[in-house]
Every structure is written in C-alpha cells, then in structure tokens.
C-alpha positions as CSV (number, residue, x, y, z in Angstrom):
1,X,0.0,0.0,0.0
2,X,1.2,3.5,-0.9
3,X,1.6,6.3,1.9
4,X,0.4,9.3,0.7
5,X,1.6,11.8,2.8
6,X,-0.5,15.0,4.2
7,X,2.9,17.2,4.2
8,X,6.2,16.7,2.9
9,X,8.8,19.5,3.9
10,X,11.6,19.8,6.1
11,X,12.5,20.1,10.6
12,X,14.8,22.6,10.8
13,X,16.9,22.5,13.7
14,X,19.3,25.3,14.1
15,X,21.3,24.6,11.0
16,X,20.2,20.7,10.3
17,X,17.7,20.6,8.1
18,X,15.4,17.3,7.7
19,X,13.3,16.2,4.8
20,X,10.3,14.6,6.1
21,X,7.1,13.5,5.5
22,X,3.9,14.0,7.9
23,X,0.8,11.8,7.8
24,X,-2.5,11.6,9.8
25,X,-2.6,9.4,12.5
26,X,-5.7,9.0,12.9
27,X,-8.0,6.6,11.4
28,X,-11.7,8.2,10.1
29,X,-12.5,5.0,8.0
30,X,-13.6,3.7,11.5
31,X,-16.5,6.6,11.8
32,X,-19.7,5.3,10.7
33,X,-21.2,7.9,8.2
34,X,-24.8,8.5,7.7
35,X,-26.6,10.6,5.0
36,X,-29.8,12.6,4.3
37,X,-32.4,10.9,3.0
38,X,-35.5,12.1,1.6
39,X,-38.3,10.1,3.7
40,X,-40.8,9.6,0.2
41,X,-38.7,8.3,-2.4
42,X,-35.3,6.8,0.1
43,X,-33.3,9.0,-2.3
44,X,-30.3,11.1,-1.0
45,X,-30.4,14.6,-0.2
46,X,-28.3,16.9,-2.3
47,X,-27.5,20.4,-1.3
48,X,-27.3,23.1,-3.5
49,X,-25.3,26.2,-4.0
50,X,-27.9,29.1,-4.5
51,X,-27.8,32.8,-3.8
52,X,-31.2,34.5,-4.1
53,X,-32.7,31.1,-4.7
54,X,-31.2,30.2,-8.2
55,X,-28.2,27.8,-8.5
56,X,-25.1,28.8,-9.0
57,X,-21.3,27.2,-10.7
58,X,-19.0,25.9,-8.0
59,X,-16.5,28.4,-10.2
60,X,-18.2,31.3,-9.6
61,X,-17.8,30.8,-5.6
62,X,-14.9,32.6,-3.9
63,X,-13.9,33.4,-0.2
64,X,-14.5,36.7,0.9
65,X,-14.3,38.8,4.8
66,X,-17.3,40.1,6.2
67,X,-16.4,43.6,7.3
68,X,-20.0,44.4,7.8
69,X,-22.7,43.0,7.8
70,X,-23.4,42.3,3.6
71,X,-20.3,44.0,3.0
72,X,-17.1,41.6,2.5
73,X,-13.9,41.7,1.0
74,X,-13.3,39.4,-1.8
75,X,-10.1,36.6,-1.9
76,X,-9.0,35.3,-5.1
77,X,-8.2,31.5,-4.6
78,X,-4.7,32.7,-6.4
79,X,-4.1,35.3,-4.1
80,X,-4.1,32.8,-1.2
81,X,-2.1,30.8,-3.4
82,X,0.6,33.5,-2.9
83,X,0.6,33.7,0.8
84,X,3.6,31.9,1.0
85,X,5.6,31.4,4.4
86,X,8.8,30.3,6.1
87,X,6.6,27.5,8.2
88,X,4.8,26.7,4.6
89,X,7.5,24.6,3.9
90,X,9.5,24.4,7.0
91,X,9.1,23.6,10.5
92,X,11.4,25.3,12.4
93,X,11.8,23.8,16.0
94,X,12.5,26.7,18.1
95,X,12.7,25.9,21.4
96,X,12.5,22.9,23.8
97,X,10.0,22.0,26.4
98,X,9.5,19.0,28.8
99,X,7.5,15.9,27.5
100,X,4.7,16.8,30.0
101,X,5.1,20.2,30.6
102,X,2.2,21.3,28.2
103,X,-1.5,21.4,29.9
104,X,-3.6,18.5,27.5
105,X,-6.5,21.7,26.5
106,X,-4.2,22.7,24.4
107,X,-3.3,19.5,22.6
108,X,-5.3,19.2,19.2
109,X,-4.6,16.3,16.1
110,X,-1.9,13.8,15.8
111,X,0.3,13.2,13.1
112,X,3.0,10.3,12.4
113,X,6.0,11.8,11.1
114,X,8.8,9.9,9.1
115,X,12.1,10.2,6.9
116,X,11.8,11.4,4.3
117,X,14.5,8.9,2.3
118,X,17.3,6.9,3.7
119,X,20.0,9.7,3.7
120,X,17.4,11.7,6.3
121,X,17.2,8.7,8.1
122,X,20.3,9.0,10.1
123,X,19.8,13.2,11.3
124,X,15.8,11.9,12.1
125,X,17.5,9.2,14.4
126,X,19.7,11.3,16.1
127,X,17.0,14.2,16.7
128,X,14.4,11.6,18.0
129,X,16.8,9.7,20.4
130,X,18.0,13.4,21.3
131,X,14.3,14.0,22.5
132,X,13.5,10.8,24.1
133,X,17.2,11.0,26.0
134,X,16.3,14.4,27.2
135,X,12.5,14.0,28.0
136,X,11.7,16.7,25.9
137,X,9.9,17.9,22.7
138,X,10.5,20.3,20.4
139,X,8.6,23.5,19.6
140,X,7.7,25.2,16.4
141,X,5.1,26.4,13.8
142,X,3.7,24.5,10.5
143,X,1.2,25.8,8.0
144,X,-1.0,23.2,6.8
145,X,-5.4,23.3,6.7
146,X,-5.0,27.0,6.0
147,X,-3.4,28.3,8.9
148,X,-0.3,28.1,10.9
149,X,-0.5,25.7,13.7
150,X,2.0,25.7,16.7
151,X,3.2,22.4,17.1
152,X,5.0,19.3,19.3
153,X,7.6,17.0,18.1
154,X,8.1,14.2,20.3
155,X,9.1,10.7,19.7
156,X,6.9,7.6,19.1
157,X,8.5,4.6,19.0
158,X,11.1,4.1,15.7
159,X,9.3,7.5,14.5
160,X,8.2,10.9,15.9
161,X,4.9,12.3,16.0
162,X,3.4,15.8,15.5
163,X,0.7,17.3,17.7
164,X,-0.7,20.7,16.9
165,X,-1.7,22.6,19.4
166,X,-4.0,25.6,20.3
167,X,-3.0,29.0,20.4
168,X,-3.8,30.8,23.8
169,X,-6.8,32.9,22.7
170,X,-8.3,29.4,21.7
171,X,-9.2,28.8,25.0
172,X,-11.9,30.2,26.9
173,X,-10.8,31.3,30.4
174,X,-12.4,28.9,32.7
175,X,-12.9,31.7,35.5
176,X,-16.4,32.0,35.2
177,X,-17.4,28.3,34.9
178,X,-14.9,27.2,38.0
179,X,-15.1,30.7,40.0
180,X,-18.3,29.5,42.1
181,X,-17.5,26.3,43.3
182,X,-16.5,25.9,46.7
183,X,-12.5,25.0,47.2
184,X,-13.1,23.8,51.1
185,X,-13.1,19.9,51.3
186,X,-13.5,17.2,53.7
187,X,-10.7,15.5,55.0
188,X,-12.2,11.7,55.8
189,X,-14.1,12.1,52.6
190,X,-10.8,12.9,50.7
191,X,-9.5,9.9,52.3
192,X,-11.8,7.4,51.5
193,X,-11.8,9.2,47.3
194,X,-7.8,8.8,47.3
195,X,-8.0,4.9,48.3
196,X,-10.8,4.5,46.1
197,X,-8.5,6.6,42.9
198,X,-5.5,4.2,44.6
199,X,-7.6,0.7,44.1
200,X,-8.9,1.6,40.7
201,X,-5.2,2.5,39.4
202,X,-3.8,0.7,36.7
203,X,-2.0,0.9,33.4
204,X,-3.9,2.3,30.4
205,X,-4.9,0.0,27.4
206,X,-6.4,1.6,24.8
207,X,-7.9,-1.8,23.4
208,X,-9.5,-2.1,26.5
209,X,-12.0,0.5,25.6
210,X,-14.4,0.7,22.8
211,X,-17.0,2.7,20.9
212,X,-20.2,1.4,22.4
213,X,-22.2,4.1,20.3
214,X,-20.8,2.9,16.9
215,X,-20.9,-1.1,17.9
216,X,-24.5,-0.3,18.9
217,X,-25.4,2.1,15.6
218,X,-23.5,-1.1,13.7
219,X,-25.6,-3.1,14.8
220,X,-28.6,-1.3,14.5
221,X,-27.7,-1.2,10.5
222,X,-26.6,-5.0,10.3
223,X,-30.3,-5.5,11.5
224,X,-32.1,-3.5,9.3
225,X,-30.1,-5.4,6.3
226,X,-30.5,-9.0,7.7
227,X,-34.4,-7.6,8.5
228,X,-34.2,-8.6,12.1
229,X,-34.4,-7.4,15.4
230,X,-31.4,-5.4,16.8
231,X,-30.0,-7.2,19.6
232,X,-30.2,-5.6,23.0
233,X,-27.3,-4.2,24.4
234,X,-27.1,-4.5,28.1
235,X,-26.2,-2.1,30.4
236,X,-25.1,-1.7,33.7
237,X,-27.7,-0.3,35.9
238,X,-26.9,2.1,38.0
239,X,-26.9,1.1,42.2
240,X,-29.4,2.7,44.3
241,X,-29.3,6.4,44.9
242,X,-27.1,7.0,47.6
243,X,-27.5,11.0,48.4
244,X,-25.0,11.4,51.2
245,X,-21.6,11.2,49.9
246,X,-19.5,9.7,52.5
247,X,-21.8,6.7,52.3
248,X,-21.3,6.3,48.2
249,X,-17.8,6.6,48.7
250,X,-17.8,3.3,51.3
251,X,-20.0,1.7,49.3
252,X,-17.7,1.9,46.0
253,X,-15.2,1.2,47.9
254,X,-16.8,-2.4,48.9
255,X,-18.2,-2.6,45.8
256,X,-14.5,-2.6,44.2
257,X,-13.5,-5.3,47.0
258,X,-15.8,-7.4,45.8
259,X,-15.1,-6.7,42.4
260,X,-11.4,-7.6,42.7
261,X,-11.9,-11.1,45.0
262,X,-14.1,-12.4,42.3
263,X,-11.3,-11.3,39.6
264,X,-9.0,-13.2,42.1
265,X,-10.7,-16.0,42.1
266,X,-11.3,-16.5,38.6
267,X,-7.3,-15.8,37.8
268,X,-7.2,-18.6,41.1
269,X,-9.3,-21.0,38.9
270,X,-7.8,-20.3,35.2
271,X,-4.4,-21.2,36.8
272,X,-5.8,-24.5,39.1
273,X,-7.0,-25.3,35.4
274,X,-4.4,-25.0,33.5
275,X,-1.8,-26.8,36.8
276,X,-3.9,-29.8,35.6
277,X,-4.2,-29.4,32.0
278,X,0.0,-29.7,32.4
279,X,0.2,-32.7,34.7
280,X,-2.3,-34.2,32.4
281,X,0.0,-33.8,29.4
C-alpha cells in the first residue's frame, strides 16, 4: 500500500535541516457515516449552491471577509495561493519544552511523522533519540489546513509524531465556569476518594476501551439489512441512589473489594485449570 503523505517539507533545527514526511494518524475509516435521506422516495439529499434562490457554478464561488454585515472583502483563490511562508514549507523547532510540561487543552490532532528517504534517516534518528534521551519535545510552527498551527515534536517509538496545538486565545478562560465552586473539602471524605483513585489505578490499554455508540449504531444497521431485530445491548444499571456522599464513597469502595476477590478468584481458577491441564500432558 502507498503512503500518501499529508505534508512533505523539512525540521529545521538550528542549521540541520530534515526532509520529512507528515501523515494523519488518525483513522476516520472507522466513523460510521450517515446521510440525508429524503423520507418519500429513500433517495439522497443533495445540497445546492444558491444565492437568491437560483443555482449557481462551483467556479463562480470565492472566499471573501465580512467587514460588515453584507459587506465583504473578496479573496482570489490565487491570491491565497501566494501567501507563502517560512513554516509553509519548514518547521522550524524553536525551542524545547519537557514531555509533559504542556496542559492537554491545548493539545489538538496527531500526526505520524517519518524520513523522508534513507539519507534523512540517520539526522531523524539522532534528533528523536536526542528527545526521548532528554524527556523533551521540540517547539515550532507548520502551515498546513489553512493556517499556521503551533506544534510538538516528540518521539513515538522508531518515529516521531506531531501534535498541533491551540493557540492561547483558543481557549476560553475557565474563571467563570470554576469561580463559584467551593475549594473547602472534607478530609475523611478525601481519604476514603484517594484509596478509592488508589484501588482503581492501573496501566492504560487503549484496546481495553471501545465505541459502544458505533458497535451499537453497527448493529442497528446489520439489523435493518439481515431484516431482524437489533440485539439488546445491556447495560449496567446504576446502584441505588445514595445522596450522602460519605456513604457512596464506602459503598464503592466495597463494591471494588468485591469486584477484585471475584477477579482473584477467577485468575485462582484459570491457573488450578491449567496446573492440571500440564500434569495431564
């Protein structure tokens, strides 16, 4: 299969300059995509370009900025064309920051990054083990989707990978959504929530999760086709109310007891089971 990748350009590092190639890392085949249909006739919907109610030629269309309201000014696709940049081509890594050192809000898409050749191979190898030695990514800006995104570089195994991130005046200050709630807190109660984070602490698997919205839409359209019932998903009901909150946090706390003798005891069984299936053999 051929990579086709989103950007190709260079990492500029003081005066080492890297030919690379950047490509999404994420993967949208897995999104489930649903389209309009028109209820009478089960035929898709198909939006039009209009102005005034008549259609128009996708040719005729341009961008333009809204100074006020009806009144815009007009950019020629060619024009934008010409706004070339330094980080157009380049991204310049500018300074150096520590691996966790940036808040996650401002964290945005992923992108796998990669030599672009064998003779980049051996300056990419020496930059990412120069990060990963160091605990520390590298800093700069890139222009790609029509602006110019700050960005990470941090390794990723044999590679590196590429987060954007959000400028500051992104992100709405929090003030007035956190300035009302009330900092005081209960010691025993902060007690019995720490042992309960402590019991419920382990090491993150992302296959462990899944997409029980998309399974369950799947499923709903496998029905449909195979002109059947969709099979019931079950869910866990919720436990009884509990309104005081010293009492919910005993009770998850048992609750996780419980939860981890009977995963005990069935790791206790597996291996009984398979003590025997060796002597047997």
């Amino acid at each position: 299969m051929t990579l086709r990748p989103y950007w190709h350009g260079y990492i500029k590092l003081s005066l080492v300059s890297l030919p690379v190639n950047i490509y999404a890392a994420l993967n949208r085949s897995r999104q489930i995509s649903l389209h309009e249909i028109y209820r009478p006739t089960n035929q898709r919907v198909h939006h039009q370009n209009v102005v005034d109610g008549e259609p128009i030629d996708r040719e005729d269309i341009v961008k333009g900025y809204e100074v006020e309201k009806g009144e815009y000014v007009i950019i020629e696709p060619e024009e934008i064309k010409k706004l070339k940049i330094p980080s157009s081509e380049t991204l310049e890594i500018t300074q150096f920051v520590g691996i966790d050192s940036i808040d996650p809000i401002y964290y945005e898409t992923i992108y796998f990054v990669a030599p672009d050749g064998e003779k980049a191979e051996e300056a990419f190898v020496v930059i990412r083990e120069a990060l990963r030695q160091t605990n520390k990514m590298g800093l700069g800006q890139l222009a790609i989707s029509g602006r110019e995104r700050l960005c990470a570089l941090k390794p990723c195994g044999s590679g590196m990978i590429l987060q954007t991130l959000r400028y500051e005046d992104e992100i709405r200050e929090s003030d007035p959504y956190f300035k009302d709630i009330d900092e005081k807190v209960d010691k025993d109660q902060l007690d019995l929530a720490k042992e309960l984070i402590k019991r419920k602490t382990s090491a993150f698997k992302p296959d462990k999760f899944h997409d029980h919205y998309r399974e369950a839409l799947q499923e709903l359209i496998d029905a449909k086709l195979e002109n059947r019932k969709p099979e019931k998903i079950i869910e866990d009901k919720p436990s009884a109310k509990v309104i005081n909150l010293m009492d919910a946090l005993r009770k998850s706390l048992k609750e996780s007891d419980k939860k981890n003798s009977t995963q005990d005891k069935s790791k206790n069984s597996l291996k009984k089971k398979s003590a025997k299936r060796r002597k047997a053999g």
